[in-house]
VEXDRENLUM-504802 format. One record per residue (C-alpha): residue number from 1; residue in one letter; chain; x, y, z. Coordinates in Angstrom, 1 decimal, m for minus. Layout:
// residues N
<atom i="NUM" aa="a" ch="A" x="X" y="Y" z="Z"/>
...
// end
This chain:
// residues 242
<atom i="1" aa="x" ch="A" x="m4.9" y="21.7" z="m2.4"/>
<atom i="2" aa="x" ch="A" x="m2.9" y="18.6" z="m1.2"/>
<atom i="3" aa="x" ch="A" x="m4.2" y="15.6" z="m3.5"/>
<atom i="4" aa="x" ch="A" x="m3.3" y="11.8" z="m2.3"/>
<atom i="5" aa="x" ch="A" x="m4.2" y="9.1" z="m4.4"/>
<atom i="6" aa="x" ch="A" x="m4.9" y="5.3" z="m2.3"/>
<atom i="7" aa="x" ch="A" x="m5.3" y="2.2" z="m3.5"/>
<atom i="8" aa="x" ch="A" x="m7.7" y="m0.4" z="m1.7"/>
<atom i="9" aa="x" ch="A" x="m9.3" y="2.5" z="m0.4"/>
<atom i="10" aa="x" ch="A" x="m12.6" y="0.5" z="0.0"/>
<atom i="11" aa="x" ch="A" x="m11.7" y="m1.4" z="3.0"/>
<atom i="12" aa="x" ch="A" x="m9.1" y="m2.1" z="5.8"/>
<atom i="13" aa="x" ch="A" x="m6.2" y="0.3" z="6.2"/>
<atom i="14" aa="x" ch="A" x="m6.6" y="1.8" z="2.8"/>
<atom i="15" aa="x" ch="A" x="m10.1" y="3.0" z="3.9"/>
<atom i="16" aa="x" ch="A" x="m8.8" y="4.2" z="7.1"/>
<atom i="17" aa="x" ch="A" x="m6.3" y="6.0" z="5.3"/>
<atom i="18" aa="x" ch="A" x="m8.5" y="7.7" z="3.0"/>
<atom i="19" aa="x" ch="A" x="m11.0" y="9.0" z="5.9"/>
<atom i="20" aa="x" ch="A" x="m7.7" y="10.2" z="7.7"/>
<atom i="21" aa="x" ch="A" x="m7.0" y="12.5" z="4.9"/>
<atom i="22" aa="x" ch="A" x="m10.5" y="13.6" z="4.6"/>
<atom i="23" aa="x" ch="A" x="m10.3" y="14.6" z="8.3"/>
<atom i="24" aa="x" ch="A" x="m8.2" y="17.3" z="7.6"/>
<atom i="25" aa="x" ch="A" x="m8.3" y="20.6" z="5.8"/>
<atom i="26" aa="x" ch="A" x="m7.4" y="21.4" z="1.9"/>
<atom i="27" aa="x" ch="A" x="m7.5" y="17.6" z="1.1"/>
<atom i="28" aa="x" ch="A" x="m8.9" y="15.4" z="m1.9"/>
<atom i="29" aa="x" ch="A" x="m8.5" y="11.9" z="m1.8"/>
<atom i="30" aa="x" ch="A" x="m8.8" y="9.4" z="m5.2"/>
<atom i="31" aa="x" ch="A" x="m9.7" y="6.4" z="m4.1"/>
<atom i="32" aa="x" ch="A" x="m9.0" y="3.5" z="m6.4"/>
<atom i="33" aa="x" ch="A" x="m10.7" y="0.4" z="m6.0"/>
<atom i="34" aa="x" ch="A" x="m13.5" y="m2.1" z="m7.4"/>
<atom i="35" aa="x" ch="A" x="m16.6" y="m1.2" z="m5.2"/>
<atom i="36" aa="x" ch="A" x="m17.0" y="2.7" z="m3.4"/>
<atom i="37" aa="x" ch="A" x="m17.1" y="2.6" z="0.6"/>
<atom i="38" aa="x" ch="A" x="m16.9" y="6.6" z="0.8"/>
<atom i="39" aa="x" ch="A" x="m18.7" y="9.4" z="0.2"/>
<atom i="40" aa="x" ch="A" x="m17.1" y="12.6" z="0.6"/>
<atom i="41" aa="x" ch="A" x="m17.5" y="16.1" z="m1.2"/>
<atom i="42" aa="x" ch="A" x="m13.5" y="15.6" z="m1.8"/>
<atom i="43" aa="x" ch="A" x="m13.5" y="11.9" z="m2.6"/>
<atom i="44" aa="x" ch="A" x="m13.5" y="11.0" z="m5.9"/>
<atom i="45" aa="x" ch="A" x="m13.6" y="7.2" z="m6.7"/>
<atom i="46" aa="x" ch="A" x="m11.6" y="5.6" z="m9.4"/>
<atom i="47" aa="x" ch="A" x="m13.2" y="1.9" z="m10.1"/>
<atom i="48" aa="x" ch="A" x="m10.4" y="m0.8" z="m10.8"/>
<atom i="49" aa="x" ch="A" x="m9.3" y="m4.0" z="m10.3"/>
<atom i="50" aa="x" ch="A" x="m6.0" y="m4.2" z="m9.8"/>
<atom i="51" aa="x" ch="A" x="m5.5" y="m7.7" z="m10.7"/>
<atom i="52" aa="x" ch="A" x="m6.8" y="m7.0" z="m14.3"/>
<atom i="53" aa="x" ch="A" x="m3.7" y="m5.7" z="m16.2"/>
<atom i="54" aa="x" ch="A" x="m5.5" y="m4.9" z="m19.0"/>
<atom i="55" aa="x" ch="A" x="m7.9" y="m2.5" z="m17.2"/>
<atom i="56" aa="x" ch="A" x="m5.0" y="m1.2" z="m15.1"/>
<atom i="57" aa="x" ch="A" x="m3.0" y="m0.1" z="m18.2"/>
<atom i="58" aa="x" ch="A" x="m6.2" y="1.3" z="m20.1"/>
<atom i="59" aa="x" ch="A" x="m7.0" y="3.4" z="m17.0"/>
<atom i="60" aa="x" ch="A" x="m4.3" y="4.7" z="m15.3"/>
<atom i="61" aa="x" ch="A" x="m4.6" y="8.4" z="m17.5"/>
<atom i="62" aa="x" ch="A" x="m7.7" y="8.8" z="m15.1"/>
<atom i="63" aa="x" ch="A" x="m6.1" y="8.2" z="m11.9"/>
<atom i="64" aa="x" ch="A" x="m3.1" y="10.9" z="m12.5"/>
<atom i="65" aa="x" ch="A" x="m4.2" y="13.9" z="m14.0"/>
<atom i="66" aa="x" ch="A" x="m2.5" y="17.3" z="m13.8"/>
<atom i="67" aa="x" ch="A" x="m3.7" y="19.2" z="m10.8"/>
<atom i="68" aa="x" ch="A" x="m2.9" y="22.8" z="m11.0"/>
<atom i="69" aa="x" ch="A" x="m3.8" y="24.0" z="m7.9"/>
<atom i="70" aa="x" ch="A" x="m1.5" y="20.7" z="m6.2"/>
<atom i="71" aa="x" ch="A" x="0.7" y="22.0" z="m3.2"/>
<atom i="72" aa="x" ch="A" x="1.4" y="18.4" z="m2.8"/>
<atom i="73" aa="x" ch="A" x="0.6" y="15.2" z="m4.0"/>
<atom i="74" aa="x" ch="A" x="1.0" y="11.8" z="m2.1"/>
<atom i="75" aa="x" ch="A" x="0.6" y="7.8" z="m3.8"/>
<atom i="76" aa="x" ch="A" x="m0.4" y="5.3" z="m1.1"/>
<atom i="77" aa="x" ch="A" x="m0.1" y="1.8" z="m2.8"/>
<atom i="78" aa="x" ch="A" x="m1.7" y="0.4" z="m0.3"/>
<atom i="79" aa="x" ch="A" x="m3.9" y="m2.5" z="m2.4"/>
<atom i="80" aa="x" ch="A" x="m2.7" y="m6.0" z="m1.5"/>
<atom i="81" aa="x" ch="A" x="m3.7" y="m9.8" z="m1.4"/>
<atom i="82" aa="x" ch="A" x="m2.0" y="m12.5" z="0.9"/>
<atom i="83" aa="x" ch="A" x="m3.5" y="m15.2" z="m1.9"/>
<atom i="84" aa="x" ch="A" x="m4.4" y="m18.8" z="m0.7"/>
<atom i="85" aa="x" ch="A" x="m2.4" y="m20.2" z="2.3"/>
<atom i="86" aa="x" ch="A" x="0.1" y="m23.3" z="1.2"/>
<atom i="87" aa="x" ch="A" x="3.4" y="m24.5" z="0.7"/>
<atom i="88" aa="x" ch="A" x="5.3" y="m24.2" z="m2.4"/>
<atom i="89" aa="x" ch="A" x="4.3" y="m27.6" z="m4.8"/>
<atom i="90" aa="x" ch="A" x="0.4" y="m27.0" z="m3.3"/>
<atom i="91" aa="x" ch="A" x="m0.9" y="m24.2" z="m5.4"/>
<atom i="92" aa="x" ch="A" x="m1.9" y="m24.2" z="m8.6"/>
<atom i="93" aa="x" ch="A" x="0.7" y="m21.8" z="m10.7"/>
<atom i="94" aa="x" ch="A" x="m2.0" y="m18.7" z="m11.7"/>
<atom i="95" aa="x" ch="A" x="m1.6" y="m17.9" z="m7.8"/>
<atom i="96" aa="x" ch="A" x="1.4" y="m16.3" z="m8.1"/>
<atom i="97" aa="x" ch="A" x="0.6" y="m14.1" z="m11.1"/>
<atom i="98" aa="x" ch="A" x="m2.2" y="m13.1" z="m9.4"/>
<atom i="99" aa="x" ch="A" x="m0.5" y="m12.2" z="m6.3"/>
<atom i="100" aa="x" ch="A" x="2.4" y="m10.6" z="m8.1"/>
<atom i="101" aa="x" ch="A" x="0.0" y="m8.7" z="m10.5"/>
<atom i="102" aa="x" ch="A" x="m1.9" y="m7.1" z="m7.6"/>
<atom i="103" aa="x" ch="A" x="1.4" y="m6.5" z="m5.0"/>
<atom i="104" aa="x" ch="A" x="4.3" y="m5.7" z="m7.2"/>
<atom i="105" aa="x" ch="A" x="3.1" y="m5.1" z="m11.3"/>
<atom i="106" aa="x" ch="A" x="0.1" y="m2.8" z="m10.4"/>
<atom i="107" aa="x" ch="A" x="1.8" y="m0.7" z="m7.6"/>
<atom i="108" aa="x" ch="A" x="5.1" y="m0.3" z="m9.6"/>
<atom i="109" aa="x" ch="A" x="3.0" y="0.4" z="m13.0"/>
<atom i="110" aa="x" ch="A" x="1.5" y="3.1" z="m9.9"/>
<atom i="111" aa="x" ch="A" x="4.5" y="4.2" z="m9.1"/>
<atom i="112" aa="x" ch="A" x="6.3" y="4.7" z="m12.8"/>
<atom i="113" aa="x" ch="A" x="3.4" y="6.7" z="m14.2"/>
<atom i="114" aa="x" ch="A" x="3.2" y="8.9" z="m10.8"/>
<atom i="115" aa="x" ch="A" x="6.8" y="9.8" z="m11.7"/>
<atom i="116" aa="x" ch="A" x="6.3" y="10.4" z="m15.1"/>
<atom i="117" aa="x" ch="A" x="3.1" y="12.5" z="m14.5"/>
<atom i="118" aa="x" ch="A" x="4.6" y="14.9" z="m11.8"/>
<atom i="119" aa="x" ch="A" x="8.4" y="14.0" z="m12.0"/>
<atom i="120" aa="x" ch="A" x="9.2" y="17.6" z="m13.1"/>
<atom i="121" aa="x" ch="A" x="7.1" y="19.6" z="m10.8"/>
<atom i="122" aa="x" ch="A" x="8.2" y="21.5" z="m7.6"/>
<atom i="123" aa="x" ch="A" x="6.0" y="20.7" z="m5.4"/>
<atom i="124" aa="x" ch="A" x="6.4" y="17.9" z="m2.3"/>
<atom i="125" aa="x" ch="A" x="5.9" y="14.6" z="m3.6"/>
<atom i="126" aa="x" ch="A" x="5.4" y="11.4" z="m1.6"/>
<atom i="127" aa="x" ch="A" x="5.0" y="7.6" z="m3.1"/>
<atom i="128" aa="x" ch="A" x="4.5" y="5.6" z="0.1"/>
<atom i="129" aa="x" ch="A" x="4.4" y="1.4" z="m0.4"/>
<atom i="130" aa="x" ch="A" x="2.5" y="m0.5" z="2.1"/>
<atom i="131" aa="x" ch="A" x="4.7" y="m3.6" z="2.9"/>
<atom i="132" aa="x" ch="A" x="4.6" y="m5.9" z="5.4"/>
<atom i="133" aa="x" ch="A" x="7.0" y="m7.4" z="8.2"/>
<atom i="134" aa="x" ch="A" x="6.9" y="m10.9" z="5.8"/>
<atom i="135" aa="x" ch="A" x="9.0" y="m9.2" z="3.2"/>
<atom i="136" aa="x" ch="A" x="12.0" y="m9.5" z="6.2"/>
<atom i="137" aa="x" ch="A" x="10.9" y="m12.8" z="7.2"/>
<atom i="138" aa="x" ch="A" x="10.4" y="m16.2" z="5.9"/>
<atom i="139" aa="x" ch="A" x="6.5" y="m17.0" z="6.9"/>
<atom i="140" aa="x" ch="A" x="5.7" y="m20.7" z="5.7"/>
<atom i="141" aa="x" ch="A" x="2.4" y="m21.1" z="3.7"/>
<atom i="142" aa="x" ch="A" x="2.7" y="m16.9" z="2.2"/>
<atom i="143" aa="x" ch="A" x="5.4" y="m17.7" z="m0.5"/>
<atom i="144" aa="x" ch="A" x="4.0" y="m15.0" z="m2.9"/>
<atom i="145" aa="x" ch="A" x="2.9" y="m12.5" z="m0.4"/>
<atom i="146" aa="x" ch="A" x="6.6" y="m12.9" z="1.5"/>
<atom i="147" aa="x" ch="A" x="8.1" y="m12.5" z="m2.0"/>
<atom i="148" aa="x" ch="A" x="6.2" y="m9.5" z="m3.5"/>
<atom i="149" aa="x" ch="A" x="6.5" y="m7.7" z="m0.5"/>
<atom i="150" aa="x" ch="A" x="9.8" y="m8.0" z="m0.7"/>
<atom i="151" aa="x" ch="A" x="10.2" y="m6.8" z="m4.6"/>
<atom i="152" aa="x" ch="A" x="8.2" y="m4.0" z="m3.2"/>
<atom i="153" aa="x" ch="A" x="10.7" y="m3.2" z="m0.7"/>
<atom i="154" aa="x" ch="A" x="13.2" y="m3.4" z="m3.8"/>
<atom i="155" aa="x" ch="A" x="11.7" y="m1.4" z="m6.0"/>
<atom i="156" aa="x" ch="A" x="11.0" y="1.5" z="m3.5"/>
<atom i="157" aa="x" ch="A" x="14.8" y="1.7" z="m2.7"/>
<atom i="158" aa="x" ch="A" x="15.6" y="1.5" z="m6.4"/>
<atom i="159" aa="x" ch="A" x="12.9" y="4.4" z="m6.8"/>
<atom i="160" aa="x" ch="A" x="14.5" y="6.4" z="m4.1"/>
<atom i="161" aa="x" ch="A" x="18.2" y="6.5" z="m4.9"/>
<atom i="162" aa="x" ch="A" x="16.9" y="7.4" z="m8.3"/>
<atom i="163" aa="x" ch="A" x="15.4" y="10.2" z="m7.8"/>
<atom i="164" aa="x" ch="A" x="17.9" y="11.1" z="m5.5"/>
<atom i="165" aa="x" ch="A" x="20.4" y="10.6" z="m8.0"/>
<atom i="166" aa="x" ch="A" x="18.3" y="13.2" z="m10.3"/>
<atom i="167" aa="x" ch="A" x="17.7" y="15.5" z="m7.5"/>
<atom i="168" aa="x" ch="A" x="14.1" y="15.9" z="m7.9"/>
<atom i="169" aa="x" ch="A" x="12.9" y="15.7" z="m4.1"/>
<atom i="170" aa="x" ch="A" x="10.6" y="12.8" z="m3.9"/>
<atom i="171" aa="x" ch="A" x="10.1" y="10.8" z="m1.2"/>
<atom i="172" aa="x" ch="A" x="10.0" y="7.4" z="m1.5"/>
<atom i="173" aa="x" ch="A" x="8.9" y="4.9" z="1.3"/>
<atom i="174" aa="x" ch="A" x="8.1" y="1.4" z="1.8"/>
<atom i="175" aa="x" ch="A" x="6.1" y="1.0" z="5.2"/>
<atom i="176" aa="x" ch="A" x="5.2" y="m2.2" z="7.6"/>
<atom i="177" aa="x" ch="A" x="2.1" y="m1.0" z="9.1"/>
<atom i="178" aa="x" ch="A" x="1.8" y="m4.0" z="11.8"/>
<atom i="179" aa="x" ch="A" x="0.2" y="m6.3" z="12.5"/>
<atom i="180" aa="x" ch="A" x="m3.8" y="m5.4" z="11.4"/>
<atom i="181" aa="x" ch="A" x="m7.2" y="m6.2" z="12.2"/>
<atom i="182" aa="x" ch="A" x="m8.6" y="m6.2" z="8.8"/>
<atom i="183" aa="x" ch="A" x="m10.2" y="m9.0" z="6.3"/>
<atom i="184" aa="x" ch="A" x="m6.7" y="m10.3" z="5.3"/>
<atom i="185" aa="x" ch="A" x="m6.1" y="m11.5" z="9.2"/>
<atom i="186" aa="x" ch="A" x="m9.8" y="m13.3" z="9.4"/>
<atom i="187" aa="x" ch="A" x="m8.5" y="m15.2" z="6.2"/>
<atom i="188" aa="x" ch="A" x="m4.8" y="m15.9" z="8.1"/>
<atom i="189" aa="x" ch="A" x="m7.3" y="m17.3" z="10.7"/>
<atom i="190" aa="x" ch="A" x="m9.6" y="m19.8" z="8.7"/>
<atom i="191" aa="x" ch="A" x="m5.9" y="m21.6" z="7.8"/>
<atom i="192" aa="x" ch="A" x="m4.7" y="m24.9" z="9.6"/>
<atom i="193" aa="x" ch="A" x="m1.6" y="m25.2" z="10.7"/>
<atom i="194" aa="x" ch="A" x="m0.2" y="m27.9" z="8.0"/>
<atom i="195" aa="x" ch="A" x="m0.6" y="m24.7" z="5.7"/>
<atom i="196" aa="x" ch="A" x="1.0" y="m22.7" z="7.8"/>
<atom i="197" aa="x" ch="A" x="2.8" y="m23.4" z="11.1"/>
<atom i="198" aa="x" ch="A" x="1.8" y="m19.7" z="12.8"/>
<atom i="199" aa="x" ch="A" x="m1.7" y="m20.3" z="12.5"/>
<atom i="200" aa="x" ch="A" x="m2.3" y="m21.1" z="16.1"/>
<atom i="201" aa="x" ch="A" x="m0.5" y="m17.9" z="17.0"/>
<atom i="202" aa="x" ch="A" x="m2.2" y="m15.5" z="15.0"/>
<atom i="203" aa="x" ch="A" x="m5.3" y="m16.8" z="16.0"/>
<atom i="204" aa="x" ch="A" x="m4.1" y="m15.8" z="19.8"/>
<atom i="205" aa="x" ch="A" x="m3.4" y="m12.3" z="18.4"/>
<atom i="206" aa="x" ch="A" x="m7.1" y="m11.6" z="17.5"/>
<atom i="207" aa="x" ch="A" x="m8.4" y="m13.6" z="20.8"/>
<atom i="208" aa="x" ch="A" x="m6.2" y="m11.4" z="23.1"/>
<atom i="209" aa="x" ch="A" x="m7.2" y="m8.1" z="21.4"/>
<atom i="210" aa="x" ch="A" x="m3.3" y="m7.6" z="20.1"/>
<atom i="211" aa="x" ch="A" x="m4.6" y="m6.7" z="16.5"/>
<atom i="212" aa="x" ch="A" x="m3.9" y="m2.5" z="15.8"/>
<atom i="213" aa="x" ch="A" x="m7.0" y="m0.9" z="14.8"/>
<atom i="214" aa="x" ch="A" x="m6.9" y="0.7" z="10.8"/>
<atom i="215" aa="x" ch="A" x="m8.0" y="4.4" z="12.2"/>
<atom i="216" aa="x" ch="A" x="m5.2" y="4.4" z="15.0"/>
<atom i="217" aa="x" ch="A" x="m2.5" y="3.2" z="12.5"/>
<atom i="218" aa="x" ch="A" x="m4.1" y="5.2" z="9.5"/>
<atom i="219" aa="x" ch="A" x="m4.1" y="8.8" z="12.0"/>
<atom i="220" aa="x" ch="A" x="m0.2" y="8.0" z="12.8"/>
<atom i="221" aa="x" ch="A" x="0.7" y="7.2" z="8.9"/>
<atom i="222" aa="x" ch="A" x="m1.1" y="10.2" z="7.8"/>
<atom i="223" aa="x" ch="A" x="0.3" y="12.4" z="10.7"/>
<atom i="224" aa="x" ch="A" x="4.0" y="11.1" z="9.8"/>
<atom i="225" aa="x" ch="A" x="3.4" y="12.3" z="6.1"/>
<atom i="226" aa="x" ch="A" x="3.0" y="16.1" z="7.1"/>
<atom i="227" aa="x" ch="A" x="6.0" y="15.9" z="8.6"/>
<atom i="228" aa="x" ch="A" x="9.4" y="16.5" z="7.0"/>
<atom i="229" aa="x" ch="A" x="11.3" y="13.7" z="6.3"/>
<atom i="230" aa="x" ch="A" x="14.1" y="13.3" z="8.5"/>
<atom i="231" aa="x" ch="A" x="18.1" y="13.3" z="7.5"/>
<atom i="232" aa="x" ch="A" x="19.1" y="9.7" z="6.7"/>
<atom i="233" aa="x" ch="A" x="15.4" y="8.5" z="6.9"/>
<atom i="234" aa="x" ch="A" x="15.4" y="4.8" z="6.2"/>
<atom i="235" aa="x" ch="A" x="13.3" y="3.8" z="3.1"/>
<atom i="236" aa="x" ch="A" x="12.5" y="0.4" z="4.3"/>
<atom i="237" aa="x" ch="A" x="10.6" y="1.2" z="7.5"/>
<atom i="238" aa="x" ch="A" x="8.5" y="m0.2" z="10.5"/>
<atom i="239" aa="x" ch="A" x="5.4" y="1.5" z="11.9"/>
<atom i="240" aa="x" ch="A" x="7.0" y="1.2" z="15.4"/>
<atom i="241" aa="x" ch="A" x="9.9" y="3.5" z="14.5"/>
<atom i="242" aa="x" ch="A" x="7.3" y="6.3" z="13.2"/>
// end
């Protein structure tokens, strides 16, 4: 049985993910999340908020058991929150624990006890970071989201040349997935432009129909991970060089 656990799975690309898996054979997803969206003979859900650290730390035994049957396992951290829309000196200062907590602390607290739980196995292994194209690029008015993607990009390449350095096979990846139409782009849309100077242009995005649908990107991501990775793979990567 191939086991992938996805956070966010209730929604947006994490949701699209999860049904991806579903679609094929020998799967079973665990969908972590605060509200189930799925029902699925092979989809167990895993209630938690991510932005609780408390409830994170108390609960993450549940989310990684051992699975003897596993001829792989897969973590998608895909959970993420843009947070409000302003400039630096215009927020008040829980914002950016809040969006650290659910974009870097969670998904790296993910990430350590994945390695920890199945670290010494022999079967594939895959921890694959959602990021976005604002962890390369400085986007006015998404200071936090810009910055935590970023420490997620970080933190994946520190992850990688670790376990590279121990030899133990896993994959580590940090992925852009484009450009989305989910929830988090009808928020970019309700902001004005003295929060943030693109807002005019994403707007146009969703008005022209240039927003990538969850299931298309979801069916290339998940058909990427049966793949073998490729020599010299990147770990930073783009969806467009999939």
């Amino acid at each position: 049985m191939h086991y992938y656990i996805i956070t966010g799975a209730s929604r947006g690309l994490g949701k699209a993910l999860a049904e991806a898996v579903l679609r094929l054979p020998d799967t079973k997803v665990v969908g972590v999340s605060r509200h189930a969206t799925i029902e699925h003979e092979r989809y167990a859900h895993q209630p938690l908020d991510l932005s609780d650290m408390l409830a994170v730390q108390n609960n993450l035994h549940k989310v990684f058991p051992q699975w003897p049957d596993a001829e792989s396992i897969t973590l998608i951290n895909n959970a993420a929150v843009l947070g409000e829309i302003g400039y630096l000196g215009e927020h008040q200062n829980e914002h950016f624990e809040f969006v650290f907590d659910v974009n870097v602390v969670a998904p790296a607290m993910f990430m350590n006890t994945f390695l920890s739980a199945y670290g010494g196995l022999s079967v594939p292994r895959t921890i694959l970071n959602i990021s976005s194209g604002a962890a390369q690029r400085a986007v006015d008015g998404w200071g936090a989201y810009s910055a935590s993607k970023a420490a997620l990009d970080a933190l994946s390449c520190t992850a990688q040349k670790e376990q590279d350095l121990r030899g133990s096979g896993i994959r580590v990846r940090s992925l852009s997935p484009g450009i989305l139409d989910t929830a988090m782009q009808e928020h970019i849309r309700t902001a004005d432009e003295h929060s943030f100077s693109e807002a005019a242009r994403f707007a146009g995005f969703h008005q022209e129909g240039r927003l990538a649908q969850p299931r298309e990107v979801a069916e290339k991501i998940v058909g990427w991970l049966q793949q073998p990775a490729p020599a010299n793979e990147k770990v930073v990567l783009r969806i467009d060089a999939l």
